[in-house]
KEVOVEX-331812 format. One record per atom (N, C-alpha, C): x, y, z; residue number from 1; residue in one letter; atom name. Coordinates in steps of 0.05 Angstrom, whole numbers, plus 5000, padded with zeros to 4 digits. Layout:
- X,Y,Z,NUM,A,CA
...
//
This chain:
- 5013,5494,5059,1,X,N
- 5012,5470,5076,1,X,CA
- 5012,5445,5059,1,X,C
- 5028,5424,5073,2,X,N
- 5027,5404,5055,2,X,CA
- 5007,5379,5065,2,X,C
- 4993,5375,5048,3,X,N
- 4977,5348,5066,3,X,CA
- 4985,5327,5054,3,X,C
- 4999,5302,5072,4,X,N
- 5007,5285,5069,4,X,CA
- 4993,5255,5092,4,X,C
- 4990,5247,5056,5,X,N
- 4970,5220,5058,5,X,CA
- 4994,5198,5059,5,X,C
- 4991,5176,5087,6,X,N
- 5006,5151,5093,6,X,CA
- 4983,5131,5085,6,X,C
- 4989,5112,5067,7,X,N
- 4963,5097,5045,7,X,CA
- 4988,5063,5064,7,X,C
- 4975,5058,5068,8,X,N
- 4982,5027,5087,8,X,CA
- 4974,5009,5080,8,X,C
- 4983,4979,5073,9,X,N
- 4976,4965,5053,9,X,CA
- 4998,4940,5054,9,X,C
- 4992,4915,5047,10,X,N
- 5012,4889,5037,10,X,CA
- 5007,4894,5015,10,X,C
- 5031,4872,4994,11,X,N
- 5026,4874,4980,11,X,CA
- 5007,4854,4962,11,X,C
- 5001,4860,4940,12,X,N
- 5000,4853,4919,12,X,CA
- 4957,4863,4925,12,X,C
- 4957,4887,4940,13,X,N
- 4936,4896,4946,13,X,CA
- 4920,4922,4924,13,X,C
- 4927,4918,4903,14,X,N
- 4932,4942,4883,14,X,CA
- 4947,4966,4896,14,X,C
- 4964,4959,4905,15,X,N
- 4977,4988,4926,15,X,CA
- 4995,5007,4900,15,X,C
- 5002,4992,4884,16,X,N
- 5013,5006,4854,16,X,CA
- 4993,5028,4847,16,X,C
- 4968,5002,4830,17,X,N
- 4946,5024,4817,17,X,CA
- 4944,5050,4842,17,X,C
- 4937,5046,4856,18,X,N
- 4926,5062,4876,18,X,CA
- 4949,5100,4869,18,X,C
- 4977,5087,4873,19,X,N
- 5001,5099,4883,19,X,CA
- 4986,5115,4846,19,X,C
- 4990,5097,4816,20,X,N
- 4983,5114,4797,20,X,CA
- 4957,5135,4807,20,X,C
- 4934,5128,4816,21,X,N
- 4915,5138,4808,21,X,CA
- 4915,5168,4819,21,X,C
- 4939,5170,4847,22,X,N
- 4935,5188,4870,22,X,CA
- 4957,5209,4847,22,X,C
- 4978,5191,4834,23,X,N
- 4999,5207,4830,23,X,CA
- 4982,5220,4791,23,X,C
- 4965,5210,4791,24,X,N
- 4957,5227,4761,24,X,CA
- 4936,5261,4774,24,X,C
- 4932,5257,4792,25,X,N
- 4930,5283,4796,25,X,CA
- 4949,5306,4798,25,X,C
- 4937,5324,4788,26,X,N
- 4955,5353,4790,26,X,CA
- 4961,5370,4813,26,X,C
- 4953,5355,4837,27,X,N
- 4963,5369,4858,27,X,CA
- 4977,5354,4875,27,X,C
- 4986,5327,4864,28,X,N
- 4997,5303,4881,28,X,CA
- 5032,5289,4874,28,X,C
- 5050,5286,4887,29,X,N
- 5073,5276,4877,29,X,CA
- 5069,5252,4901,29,X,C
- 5087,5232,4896,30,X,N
- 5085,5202,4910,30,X,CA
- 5107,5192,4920,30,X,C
- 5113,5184,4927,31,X,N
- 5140,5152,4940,31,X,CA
- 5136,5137,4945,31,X,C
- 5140,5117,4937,32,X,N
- 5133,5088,4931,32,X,CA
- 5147,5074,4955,32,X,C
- 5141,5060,4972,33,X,N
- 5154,5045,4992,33,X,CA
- 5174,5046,5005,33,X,C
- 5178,5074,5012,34,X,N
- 5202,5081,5021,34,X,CA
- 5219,5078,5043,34,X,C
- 5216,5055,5055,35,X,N
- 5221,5037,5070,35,X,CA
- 5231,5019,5068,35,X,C
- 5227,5007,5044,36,X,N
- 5246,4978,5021,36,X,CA
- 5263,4974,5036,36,X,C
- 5289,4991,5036,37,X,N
- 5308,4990,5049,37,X,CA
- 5314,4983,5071,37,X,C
- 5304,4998,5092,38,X,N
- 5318,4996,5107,38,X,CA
- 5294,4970,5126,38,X,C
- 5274,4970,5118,39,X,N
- 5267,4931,5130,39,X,CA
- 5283,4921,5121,39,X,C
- 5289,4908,5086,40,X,N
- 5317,4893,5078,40,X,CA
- 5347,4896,5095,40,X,C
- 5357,4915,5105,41,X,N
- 5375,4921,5116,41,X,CA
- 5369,4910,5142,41,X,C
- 5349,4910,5163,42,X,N
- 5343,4905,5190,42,X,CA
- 5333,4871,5196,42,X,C
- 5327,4864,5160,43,X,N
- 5316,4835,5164,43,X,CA
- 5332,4812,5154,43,X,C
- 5354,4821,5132,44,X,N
- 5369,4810,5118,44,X,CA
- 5353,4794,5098,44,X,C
- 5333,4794,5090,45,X,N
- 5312,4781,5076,45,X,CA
- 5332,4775,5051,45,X,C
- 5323,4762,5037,46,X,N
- 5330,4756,5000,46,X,CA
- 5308,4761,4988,46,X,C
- 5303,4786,4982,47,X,N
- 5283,4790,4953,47,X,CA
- 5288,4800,4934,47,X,C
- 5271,4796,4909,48,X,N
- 5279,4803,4885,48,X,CA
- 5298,4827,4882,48,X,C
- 5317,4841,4870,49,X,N
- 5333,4854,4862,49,X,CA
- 5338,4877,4895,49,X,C
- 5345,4852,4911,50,X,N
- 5352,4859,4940,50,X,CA
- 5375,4871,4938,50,X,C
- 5401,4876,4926,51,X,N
- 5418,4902,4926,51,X,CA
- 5416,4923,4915,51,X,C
- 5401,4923,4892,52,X,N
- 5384,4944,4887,52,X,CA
- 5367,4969,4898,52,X,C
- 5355,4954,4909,53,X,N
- 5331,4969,4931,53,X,CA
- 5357,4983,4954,53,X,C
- 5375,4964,4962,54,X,N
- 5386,4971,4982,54,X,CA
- 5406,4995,4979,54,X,C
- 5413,5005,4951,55,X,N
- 5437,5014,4943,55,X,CA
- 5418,5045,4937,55,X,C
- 5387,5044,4932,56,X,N
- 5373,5060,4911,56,X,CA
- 5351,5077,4941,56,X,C
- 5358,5069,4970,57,X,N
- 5343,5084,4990,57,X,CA
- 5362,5084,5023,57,X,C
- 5357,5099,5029,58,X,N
- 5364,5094,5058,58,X,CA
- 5361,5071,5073,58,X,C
- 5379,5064,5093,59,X,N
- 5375,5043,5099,59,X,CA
- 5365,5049,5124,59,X,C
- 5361,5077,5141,60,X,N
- 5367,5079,5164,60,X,CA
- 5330,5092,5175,60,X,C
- 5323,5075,5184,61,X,N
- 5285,5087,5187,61,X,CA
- 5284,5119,5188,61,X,C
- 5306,5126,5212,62,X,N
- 5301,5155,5225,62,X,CA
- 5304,5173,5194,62,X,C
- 5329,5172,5181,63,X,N
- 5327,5178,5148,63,X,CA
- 5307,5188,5139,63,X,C
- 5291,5161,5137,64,X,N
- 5265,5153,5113,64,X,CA
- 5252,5173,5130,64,X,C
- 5240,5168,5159,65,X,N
- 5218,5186,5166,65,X,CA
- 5217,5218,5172,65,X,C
- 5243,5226,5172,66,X,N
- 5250,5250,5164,66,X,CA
- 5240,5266,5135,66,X,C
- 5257,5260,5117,67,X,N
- 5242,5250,5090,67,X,CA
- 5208,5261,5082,67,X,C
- 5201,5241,5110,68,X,N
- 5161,5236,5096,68,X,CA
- 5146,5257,5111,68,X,C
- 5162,5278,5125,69,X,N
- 5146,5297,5149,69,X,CA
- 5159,5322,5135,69,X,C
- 5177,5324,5105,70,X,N
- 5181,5342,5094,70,X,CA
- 5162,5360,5074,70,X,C
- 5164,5376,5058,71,X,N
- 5156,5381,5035,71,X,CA
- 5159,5360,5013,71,X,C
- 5123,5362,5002,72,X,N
- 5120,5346,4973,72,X,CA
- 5153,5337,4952,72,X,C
- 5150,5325,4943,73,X,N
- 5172,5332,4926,73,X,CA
- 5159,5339,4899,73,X,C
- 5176,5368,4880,74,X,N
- 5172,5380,4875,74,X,CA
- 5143,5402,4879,74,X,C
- 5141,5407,4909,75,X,N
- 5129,5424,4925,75,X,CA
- 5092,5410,4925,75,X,C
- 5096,5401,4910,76,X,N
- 5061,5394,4908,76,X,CA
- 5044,5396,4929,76,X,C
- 5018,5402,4936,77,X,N
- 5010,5409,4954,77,X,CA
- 4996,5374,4976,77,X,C
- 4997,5353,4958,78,X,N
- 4988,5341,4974,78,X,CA
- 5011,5312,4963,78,X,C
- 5022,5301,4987,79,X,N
- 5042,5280,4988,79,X,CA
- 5032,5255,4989,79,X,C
- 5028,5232,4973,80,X,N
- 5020,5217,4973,80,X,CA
- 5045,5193,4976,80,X,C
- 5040,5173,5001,81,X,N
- 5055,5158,5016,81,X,CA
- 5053,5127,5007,81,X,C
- 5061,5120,4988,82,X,N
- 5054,5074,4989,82,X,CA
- 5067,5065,5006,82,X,C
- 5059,5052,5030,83,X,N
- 5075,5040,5049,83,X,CA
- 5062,5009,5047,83,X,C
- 5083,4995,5055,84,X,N
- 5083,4965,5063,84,X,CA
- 5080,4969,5091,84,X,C
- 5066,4949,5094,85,X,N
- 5058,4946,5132,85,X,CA
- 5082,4930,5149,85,X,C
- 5083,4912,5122,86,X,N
- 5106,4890,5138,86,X,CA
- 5139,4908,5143,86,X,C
- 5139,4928,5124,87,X,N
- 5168,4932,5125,87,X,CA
- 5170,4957,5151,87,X,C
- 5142,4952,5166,88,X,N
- 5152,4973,5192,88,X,CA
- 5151,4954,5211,88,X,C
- 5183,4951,5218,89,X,N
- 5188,4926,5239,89,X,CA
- 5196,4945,5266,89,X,C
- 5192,4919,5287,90,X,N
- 5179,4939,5312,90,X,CA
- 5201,4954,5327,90,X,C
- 5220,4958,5319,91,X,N
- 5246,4973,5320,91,X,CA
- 5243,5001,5309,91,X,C
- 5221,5001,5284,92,X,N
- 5218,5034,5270,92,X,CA
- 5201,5047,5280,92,X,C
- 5204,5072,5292,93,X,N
- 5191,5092,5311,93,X,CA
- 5172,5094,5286,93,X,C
- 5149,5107,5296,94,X,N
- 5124,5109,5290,94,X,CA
- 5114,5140,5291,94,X,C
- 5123,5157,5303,95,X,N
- 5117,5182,5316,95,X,CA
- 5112,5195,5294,95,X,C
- 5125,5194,5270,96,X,N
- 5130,5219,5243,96,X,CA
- 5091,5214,5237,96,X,C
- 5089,5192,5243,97,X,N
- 5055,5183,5219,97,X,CA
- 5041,5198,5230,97,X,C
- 5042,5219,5256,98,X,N
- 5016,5226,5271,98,X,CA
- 5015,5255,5244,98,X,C
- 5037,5263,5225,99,X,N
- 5043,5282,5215,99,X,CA
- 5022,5278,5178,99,X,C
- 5020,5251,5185,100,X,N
- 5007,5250,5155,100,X,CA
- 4970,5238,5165,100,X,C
- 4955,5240,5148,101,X,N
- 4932,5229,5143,101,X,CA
- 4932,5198,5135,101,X,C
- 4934,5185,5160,102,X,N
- 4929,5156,5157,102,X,CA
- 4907,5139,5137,102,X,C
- 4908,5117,5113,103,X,N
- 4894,5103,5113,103,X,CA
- 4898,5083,5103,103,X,C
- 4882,5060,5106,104,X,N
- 4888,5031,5086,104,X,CA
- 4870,5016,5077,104,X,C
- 4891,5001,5062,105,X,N
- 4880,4985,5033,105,X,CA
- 4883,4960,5043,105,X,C
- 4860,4946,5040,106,X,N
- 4868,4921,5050,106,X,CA
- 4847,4903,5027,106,X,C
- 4856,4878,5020,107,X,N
- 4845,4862,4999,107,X,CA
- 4840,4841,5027,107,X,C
- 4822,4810,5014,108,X,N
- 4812,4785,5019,108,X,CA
- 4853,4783,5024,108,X,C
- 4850,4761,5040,109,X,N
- 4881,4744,5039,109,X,CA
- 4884,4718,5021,109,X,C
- 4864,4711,5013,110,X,N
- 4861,4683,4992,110,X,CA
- 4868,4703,4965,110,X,C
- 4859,4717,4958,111,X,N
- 4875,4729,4935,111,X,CA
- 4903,4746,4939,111,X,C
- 4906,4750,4955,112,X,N
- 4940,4769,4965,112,X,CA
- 4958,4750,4952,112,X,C
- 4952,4724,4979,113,X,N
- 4963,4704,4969,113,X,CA
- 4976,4686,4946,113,X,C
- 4948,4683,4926,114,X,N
- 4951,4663,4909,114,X,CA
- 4969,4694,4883,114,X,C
- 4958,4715,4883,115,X,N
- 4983,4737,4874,115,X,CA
- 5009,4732,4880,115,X,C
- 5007,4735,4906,116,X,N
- 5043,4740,4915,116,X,CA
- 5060,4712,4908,116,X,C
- 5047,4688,4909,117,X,N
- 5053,4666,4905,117,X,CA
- 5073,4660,4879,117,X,C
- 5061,4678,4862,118,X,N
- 5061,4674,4830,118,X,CA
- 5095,4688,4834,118,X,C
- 5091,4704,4853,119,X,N
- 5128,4725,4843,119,X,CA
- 5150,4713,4866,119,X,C
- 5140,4692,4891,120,X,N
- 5157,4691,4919,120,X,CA
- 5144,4664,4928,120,X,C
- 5164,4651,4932,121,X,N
- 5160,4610,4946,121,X,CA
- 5147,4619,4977,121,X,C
- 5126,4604,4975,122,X,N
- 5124,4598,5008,122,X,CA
- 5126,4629,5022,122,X,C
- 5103,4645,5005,123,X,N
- 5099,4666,5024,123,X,CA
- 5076,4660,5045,123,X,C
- 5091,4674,5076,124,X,N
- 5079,4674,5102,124,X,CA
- 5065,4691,5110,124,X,C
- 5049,4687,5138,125,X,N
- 5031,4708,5152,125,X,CA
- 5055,4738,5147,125,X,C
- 5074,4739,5149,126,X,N
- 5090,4760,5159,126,X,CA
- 5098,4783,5131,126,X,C
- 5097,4760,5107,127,X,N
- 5108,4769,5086,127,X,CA
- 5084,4786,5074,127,X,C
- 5051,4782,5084,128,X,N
- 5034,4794,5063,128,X,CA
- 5027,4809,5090,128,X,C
- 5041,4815,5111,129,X,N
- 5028,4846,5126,129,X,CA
- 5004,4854,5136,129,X,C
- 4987,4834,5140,130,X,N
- 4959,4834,5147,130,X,CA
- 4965,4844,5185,130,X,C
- 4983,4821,5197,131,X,N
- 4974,4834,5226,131,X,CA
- 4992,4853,5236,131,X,C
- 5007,4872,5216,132,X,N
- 5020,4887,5222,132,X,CA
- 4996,4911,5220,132,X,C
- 4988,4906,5194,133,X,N
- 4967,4929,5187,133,X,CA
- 4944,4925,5209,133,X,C
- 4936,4908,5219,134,X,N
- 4915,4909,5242,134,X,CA
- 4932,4919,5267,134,X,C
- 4950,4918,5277,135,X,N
- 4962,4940,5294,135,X,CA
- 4963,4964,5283,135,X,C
- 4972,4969,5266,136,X,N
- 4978,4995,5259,136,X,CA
- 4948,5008,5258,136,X,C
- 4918,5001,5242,137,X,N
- 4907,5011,5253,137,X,CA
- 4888,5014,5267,137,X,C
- 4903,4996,5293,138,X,N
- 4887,5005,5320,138,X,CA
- 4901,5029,5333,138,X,C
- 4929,5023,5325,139,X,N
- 4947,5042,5337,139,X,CA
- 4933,5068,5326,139,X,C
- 4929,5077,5302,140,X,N
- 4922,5102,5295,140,X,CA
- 4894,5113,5300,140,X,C
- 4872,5089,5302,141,X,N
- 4844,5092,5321,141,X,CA
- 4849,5102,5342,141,X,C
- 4864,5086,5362,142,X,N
- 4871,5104,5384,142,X,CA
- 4879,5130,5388,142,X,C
- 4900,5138,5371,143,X,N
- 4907,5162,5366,143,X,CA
- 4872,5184,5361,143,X,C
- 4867,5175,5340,144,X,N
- 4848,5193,5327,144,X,CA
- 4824,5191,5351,144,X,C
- 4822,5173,5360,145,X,N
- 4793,5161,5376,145,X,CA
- 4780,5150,5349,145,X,C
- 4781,5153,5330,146,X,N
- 4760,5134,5317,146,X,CA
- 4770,5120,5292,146,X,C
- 4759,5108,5277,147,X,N
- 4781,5092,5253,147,X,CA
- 4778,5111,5239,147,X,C
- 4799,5105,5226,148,X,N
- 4812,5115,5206,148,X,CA
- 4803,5106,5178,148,X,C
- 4808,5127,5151,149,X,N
- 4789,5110,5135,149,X,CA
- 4807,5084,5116,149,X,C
- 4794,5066,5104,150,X,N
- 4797,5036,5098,150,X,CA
- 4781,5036,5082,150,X,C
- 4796,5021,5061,151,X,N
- 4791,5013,5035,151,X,CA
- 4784,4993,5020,151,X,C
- 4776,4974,5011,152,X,N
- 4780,4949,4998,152,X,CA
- 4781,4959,4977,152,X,C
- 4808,4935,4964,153,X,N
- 4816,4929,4937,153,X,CA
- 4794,4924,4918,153,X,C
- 4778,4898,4936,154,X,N
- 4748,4892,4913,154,X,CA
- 4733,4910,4907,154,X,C
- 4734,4934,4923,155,X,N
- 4710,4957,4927,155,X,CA
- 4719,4986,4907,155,X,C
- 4745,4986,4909,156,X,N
- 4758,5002,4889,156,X,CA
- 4751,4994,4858,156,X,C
- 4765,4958,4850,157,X,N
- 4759,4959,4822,157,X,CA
- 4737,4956,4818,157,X,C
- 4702,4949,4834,158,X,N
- 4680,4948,4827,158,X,CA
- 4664,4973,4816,158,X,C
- 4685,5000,4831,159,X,N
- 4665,5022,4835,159,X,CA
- 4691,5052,4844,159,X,C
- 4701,5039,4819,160,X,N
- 4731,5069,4826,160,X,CA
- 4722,5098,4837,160,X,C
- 4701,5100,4817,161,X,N
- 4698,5133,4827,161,X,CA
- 4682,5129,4850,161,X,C
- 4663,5116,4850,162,X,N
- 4648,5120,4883,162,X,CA
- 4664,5116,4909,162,X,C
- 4682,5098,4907,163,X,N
- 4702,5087,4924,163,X,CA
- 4721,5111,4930,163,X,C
- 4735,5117,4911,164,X,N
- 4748,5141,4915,164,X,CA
- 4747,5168,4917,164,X,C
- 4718,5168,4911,165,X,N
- 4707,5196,4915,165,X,CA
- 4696,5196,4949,165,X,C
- 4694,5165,4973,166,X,N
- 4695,5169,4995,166,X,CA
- 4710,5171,5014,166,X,C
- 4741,5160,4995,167,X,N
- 4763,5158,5002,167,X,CA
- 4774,5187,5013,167,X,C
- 4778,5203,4989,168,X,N
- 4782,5227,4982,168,X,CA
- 4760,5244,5003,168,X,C
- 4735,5239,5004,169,X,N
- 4720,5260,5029,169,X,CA
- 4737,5247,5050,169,X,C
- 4745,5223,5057,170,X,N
- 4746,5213,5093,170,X,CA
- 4775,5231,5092,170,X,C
- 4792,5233,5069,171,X,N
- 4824,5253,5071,171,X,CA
- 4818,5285,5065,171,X,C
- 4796,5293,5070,172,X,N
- 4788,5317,5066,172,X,CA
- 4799,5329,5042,172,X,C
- 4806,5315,5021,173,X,N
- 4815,5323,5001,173,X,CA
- 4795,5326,4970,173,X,C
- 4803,5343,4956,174,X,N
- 4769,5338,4929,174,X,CA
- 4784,5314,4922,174,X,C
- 4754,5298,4900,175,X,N
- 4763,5278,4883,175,X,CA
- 4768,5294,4860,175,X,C
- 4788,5276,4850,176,X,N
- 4795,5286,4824,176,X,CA
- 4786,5261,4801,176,X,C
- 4770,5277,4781,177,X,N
- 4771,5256,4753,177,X,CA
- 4796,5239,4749,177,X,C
- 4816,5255,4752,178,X,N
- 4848,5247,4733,178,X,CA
- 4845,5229,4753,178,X,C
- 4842,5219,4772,179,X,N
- 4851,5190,4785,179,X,CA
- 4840,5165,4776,179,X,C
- 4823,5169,4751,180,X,N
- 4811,5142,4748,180,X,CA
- 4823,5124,4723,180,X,C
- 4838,5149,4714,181,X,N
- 4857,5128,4693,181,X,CA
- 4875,5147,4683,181,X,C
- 4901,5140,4680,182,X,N
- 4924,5153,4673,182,X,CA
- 4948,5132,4644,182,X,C
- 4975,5146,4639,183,X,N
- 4982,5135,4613,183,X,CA
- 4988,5111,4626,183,X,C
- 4995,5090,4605,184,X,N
- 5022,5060,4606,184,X,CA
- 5047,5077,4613,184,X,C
- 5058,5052,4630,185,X,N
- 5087,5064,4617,185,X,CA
- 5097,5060,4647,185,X,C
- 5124,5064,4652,186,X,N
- 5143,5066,4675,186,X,CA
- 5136,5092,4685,186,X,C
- 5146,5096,4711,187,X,N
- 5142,5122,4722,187,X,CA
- 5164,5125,4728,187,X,C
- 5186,5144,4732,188,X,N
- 5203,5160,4751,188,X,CA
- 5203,5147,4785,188,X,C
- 5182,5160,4794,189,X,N
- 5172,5151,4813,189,X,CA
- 5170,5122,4828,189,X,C
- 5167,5104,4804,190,X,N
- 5173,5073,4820,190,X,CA
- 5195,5067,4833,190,X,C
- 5204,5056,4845,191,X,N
- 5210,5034,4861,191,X,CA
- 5229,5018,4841,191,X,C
- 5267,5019,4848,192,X,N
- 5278,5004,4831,192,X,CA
- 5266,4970,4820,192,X,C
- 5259,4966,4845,193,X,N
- 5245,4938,4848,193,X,CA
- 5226,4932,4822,193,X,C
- 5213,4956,4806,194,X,N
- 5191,4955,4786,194,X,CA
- 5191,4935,4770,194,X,C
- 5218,4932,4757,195,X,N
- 5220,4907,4733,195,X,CA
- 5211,4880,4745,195,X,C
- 5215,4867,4779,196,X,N
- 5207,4848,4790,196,X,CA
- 5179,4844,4801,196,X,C
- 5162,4870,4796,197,X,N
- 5137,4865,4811,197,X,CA
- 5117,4878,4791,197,X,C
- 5123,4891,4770,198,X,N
- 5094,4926,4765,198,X,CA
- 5097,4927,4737,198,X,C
- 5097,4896,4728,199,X,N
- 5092,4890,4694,199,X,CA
- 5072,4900,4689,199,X,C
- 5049,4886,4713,200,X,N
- 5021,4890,4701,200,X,CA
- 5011,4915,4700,200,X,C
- 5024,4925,4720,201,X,N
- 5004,4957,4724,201,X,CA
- 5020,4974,4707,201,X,C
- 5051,4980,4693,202,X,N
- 5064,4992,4677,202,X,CA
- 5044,4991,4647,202,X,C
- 5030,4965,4650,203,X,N
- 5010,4958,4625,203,X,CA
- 4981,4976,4625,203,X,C
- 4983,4975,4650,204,X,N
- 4956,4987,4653,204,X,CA
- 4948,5023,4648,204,X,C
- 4915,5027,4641,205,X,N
- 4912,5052,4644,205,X,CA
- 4893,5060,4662,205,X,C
- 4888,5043,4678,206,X,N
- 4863,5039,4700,206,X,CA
- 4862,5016,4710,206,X,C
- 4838,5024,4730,207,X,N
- 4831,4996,4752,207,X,CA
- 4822,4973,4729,207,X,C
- 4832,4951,4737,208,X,N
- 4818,4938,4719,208,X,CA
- 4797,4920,4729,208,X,C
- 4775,4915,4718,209,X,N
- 4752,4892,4722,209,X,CA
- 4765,4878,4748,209,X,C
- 4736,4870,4769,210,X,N
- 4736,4860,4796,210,X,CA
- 4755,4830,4793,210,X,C
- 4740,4824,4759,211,X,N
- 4746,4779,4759,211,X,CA
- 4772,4783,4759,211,X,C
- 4790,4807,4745,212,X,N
- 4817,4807,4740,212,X,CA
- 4833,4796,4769,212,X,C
- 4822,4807,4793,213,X,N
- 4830,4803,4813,213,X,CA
- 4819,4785,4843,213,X,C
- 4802,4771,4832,214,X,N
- 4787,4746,4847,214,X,CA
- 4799,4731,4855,214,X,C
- 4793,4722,4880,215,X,N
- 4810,4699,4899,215,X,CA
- 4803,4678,4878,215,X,C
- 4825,4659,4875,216,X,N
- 4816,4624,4868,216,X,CA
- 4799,4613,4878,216,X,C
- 4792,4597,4861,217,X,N
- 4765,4574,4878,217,X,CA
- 4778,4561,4902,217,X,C
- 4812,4558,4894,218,X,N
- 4824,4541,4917,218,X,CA
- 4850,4544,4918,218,X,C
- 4862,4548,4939,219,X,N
- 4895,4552,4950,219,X,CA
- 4897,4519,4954,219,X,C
- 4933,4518,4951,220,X,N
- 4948,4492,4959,220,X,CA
- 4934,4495,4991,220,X,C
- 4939,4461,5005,221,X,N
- 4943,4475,5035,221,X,CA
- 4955,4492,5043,221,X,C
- 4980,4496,5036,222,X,N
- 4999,4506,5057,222,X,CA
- 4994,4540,5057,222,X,C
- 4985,4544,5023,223,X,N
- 4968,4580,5034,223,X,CA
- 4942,4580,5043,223,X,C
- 4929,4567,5038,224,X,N
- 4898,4559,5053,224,X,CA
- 4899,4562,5079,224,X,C
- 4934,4553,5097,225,X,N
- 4925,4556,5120,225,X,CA
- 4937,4580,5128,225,X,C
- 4956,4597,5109,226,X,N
- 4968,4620,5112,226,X,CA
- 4937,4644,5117,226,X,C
- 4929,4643,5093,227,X,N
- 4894,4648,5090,227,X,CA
- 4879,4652,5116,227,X,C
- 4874,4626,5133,228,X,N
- 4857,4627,5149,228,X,CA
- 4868,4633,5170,228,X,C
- 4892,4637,5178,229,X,N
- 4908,4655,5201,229,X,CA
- 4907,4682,5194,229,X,C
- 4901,4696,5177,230,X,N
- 4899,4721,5159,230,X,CA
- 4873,4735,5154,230,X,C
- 4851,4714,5157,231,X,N
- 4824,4728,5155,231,X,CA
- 4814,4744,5177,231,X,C
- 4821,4737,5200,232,X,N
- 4809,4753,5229,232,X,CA
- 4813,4775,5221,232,X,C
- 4841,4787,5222,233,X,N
- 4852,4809,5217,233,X,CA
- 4842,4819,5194,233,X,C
- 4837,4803,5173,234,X,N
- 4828,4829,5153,234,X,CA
- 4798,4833,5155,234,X,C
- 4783,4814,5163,235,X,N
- 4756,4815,5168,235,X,CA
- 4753,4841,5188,235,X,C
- 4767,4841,5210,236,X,N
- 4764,4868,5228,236,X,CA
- 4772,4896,5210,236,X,C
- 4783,4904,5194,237,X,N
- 4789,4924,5188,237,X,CA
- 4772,4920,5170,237,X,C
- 4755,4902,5143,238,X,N
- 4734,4912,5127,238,X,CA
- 4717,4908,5146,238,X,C
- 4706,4911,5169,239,X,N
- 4677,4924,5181,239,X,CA
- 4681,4948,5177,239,X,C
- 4709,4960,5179,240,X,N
- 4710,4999,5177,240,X,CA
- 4713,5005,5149,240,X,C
- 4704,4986,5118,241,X,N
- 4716,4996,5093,241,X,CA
- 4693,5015,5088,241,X,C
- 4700,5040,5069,242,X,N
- 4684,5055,5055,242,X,CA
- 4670,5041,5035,242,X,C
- 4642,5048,5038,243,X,N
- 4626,5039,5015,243,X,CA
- 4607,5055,5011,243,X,C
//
């Protein structure tokens, strides 16, 4: 049997580290946002190494979610899923997720922000995926009757193994040591996109320190008010984070 984990998330939410820490275990293979595509295809967006992505996945959802309701790749027993929230636009059927173990990662939006800022002009409510991810999981509450489990970013790098070792009970799966730090280096596995976004974490061999990832004292206006259209939503899903 394959158990396959759907990990839900905007970016710049440690959704990388995460994707390393799941994929250094020995019973886990990964796919990194396998969706890239075919949102770029359905949105016409311009992002970083946008023919790339487009040339390197499917463009066509039904494709991709075919794909994620298969066997591990190279058989592994448990499938570990990085998804963007934003790149499931409301045109992509949803039905395949009842097939995997739902959960998400959600960070503060004053730090998403002042991150994503640094790689993309004038990123919006839409671009960092907050009220997609608050539909999505109410949608899967519903399903389940009860939430689903939720994560914070802050709560991961303060306290990896405790964090993940409740992560790992809420996916009925053991914790594993090997998730708390793995080599440098490029993966196979990334995302053509890597050279434009996953300097830091290609650097990395672990979570790093909480300050590494602290909101600013202060956003320009114009993300300050991206920010405060963005907190409801994330404030409702950390009342359900593991701690």
């Amino acid at each position: 049997m394959t158990i396959r984990i759907a990990m839900w998330s905007g970016p710049r939410n440690i959704s990388t580290a995460m994707m390393r820490s799941f994929e250094n275990r020995s019973d886990t293979a990964v796919v990194d946002e396998p969706f890239y595509a075919a949102y770029l295809a359905g949105t016409g967006l311009d992002h970083p190494m946008r023919d790339a992505v487009l040339a390197s996945q499917p463009t066509d959802w039904r494709t991709v979610a075919e794909g994620l309701i298969d066997r591990a790749p190279s058989g592994r027993p448990v499938f570990y899923q990085k998804h963007m929230t934003h790149h499931m636009l409301p045109g992509f059927g949803l039905e395949w997720a009842a097939a995997c173990r739902n959960a998400f990662l959600i960070r503060a939006p004053e730090a998403v922000l002042a991150s994503y800022a640094k790689k993309r002009e004038r990123p919006t409510l839409a671009d960092i995926g907050v009220e997609r991810q608050g539909e999505l999981f109410e949608r899967e509450a519903d399903r389940l009757g009860r939430a689903p489990p939720v994560v914070d970013s802050a709560d991961v790098l303060a306290d990896p193994r405790g964090t993940l070792s409740a992560l790992c009970d809420a996916l009925a799966i053991p914790f594993s040591e090997a998730m708390l730090a793995w080599p440098a280096g490029k993966r196979d596995s990334d995302g053509v996109w890597a050279p434009a976004w996953y300097d830091a974490v290609e650097r990395s061999t672990g979570f790093e320190a909480p300050s590494a990832h602290a909101a600013p004292d202060r956003l320009d206006d114009e993300l300050q008010r991206v920010a405060d259209r963005a907190r409801p939503f994330y404030e409702r899903l950390s009342a359900f984070a593991l701690r």
